[in-house]
Each structure stands twice: as structure tokens, then as C-alpha cells.
C-alpha positions as CSV (number, residue, x, y, z in Angstrom):
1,X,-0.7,-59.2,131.3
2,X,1.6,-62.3,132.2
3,X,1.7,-63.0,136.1
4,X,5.7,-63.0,136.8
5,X,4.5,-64.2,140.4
6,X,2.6,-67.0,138.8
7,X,4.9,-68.1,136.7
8,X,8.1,-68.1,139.0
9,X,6.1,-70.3,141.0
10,X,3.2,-72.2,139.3
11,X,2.6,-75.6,137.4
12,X,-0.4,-76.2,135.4
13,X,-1.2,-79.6,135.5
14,X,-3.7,-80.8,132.4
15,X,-5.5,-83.6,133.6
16,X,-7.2,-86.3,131.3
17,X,-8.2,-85.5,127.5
18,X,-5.4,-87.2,125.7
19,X,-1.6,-85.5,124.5
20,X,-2.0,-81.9,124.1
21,X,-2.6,-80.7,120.7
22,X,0.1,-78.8,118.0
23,X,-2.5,-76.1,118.1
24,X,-2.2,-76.3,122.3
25,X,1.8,-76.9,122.1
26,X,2.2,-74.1,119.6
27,X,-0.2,-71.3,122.2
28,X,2.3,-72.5,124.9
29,X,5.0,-71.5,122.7
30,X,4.0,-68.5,121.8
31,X,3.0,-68.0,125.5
32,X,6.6,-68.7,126.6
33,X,5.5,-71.6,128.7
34,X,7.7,-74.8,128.7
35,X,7.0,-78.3,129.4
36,X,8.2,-77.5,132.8
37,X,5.5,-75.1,133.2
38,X,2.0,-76.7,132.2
39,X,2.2,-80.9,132.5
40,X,-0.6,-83.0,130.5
41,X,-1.3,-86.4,132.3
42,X,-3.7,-89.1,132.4
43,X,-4.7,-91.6,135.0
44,X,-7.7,-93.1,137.2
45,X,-9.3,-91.3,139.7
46,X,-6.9,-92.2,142.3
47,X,-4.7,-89.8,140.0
48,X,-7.0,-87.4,139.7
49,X,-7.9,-87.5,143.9
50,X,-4.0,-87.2,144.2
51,X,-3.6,-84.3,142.0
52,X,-6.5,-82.0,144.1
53,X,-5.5,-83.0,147.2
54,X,-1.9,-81.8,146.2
55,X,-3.3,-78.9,144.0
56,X,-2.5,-75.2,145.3
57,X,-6.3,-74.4,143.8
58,X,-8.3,-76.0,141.2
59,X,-9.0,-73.6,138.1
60,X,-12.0,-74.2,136.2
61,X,-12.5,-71.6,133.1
62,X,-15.5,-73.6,131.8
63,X,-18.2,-71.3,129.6
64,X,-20.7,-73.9,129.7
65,X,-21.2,-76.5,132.4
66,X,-24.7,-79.0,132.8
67,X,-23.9,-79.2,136.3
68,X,-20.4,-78.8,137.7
69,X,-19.1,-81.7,139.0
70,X,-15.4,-80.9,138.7
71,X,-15.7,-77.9,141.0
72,X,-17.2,-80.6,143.8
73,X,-15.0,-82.8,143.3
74,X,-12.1,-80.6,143.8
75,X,-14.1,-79.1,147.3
76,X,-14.5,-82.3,148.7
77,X,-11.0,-83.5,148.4
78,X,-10.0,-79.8,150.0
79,X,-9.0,-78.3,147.0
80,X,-9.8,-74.6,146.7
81,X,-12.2,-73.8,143.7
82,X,-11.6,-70.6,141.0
83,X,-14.0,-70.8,138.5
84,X,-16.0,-69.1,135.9
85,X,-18.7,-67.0,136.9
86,X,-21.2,-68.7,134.0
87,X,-23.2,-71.3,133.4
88,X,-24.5,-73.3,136.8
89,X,-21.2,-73.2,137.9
90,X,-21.7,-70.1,140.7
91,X,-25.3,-72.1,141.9
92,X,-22.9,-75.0,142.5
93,X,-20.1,-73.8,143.9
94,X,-22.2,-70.9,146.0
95,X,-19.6,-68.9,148.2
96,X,-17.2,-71.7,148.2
97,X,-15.3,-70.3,144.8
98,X,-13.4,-67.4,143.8
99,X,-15.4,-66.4,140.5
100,X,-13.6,-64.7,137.1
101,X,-15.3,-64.4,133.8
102,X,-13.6,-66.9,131.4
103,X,-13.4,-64.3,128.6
104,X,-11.3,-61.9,130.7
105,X,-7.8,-62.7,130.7
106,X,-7.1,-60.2,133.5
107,X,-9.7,-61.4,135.2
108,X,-9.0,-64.9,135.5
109,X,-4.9,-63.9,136.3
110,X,-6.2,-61.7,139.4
111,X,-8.7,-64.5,140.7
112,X,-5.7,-66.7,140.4
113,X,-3.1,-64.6,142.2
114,X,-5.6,-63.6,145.0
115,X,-6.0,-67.5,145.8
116,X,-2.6,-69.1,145.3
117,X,-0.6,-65.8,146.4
118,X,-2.2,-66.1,149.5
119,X,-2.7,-68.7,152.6
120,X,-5.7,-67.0,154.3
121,X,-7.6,-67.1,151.2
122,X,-6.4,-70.7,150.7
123,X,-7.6,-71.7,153.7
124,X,-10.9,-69.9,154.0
125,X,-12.2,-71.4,150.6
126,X,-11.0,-74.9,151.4
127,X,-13.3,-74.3,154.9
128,X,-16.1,-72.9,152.6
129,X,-15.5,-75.6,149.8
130,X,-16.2,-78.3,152.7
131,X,-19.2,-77.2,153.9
132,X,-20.6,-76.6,150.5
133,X,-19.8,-80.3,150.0
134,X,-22.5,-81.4,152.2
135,X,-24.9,-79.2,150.7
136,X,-24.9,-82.0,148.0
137,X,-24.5,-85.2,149.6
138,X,-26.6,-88.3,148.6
139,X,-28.6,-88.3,151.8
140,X,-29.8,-84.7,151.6
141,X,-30.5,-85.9,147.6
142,X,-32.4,-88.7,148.3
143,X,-34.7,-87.0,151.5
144,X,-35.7,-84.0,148.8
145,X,-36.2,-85.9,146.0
146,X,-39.0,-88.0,148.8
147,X,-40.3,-84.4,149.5
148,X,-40.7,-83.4,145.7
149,X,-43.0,-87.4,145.4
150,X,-44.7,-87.0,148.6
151,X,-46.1,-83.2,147.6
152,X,-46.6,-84.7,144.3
153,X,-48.5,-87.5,145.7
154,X,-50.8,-85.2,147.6
């Protein structure tokens, strides 16, 4: 069912993959969603930095991800994470995320809701979402990767 809470008080902002499609324009339609209500814009990663940092959560219904560098992106900047539960998405994201399946409609609406509708939750996965973030850095990268060689090596 439609979220009258969300959509009182929520923008979707599309970032990057050119103008949206007729096919995309005409599902907005049909959902009763304006241009005022989901926004399609490009730009450089200064953009896209601008856009999380200003975000009220960062929604990511992917159903098949290599690795999930959206999702870190979004953490590191202080940008809290709902995503799908599939894929390598929840090994990345670990307890950082709220989690929906991206085949439930409901699903996804109630993960939303619980995040946006509410500043604790904000909060506690933006806290979370930061010390995932360092679970990945380049240093801690670059010291296992010389573990994995040095076993190799004998």
C-alpha cells in the first residue's frame, strides 16, 4: 500500500543514468507521483557526495550487486543505508543497513518508514554506517591482502 507519511513528506531523488524513461514517467503516473515527488539528476561526484550527505537515507533495491559500493559510499558520507537483503549486499553493509527484500513492495515501504519516520533510527545507522566504513578502508585492504601472500609464500 502507498505510504501517505512518505509521500506528504519524501523526495526521491534519481541520481545518474540519463532522463527517465516514457516507460519510468508513465509508472510515476500511474503511481500518482509528480515531478515534484521523484527528481532525475546528473552530475560529478561532488553532486553525488552532496546529495548523501543531504539525503534523509539512501535506498538501495538492488537484486544483484558484485560488491556494493553504493551502500559504502552512502555510509561514509553519513548517509543511512536501506537496502536489499540479496546479493553481497548484507556481507557489505553488515549491521549498518536496514534490510527489505526488493520483491516485497510492503516490505521495502516499512523499512523505509522505520528509517526516515524516525530520528533514533537515523542516527543509530549513521553511527553503525561509520564504523562499518572502516571495516573496508585501504589500509586494512592492503595489510590482508600481505597476510593472504605471506601464508601463500610459506
Amino acid at each position: 500500500a502507498a505510504s501517505p507519511v512518505l509521500k506528504a513528506g519524501v523526495r526521491i531523488v534519481c541520481f545518474g543514468g540519463g532522463l527517465l524513461t516514457p516507460a519510468e514517467r508513465s509508472l510515476l503516473a500511474e503511481l500518482k507521483l509528480s515531478a515534484d515527488d521523484v527528481v532525475q539528476v546528473g552530475g560529478n561526484d561532488e553532486r553525488l557526495a552532496a546529495l548523501y550527505q543531504g539525503a534523509s537515507a539512501f535506498v538501495y533495491p538492488s537484486k544483484y550487486e558484485g560488491f556494493g559500493i553504493p551502500p559504502l559510499e552512502a555510509m561514509s558520507l553519513g548517509c543511512p543505508v536501506i537496502c536489499s537483503n540479496t546479493s553481497s549486499i548484507p556481507e557489505v553493509v553488515g549491521n549498518a543497513g536496514a534490510f527489505f527484500d526488493p520483491n516485497d513492495v510492503e516490505w521495502i515501504r516499512q523499512a523505509i518508514e522505520s528509517v526516515v519516520m524516525s530520528p533514533e533510527r537515523r542516527q543509530e545507522l549513521i553511527n553503525l554506517g561509520s564504523d562499518r566504513v572502516n571495516a573496508f578502508s585501504w589500509a586494512r585492504c592492503a595489510m590482508e591482502t600481505l597476510a593472504v601472500y605471506r601464508k601463500l609464500a610459506g
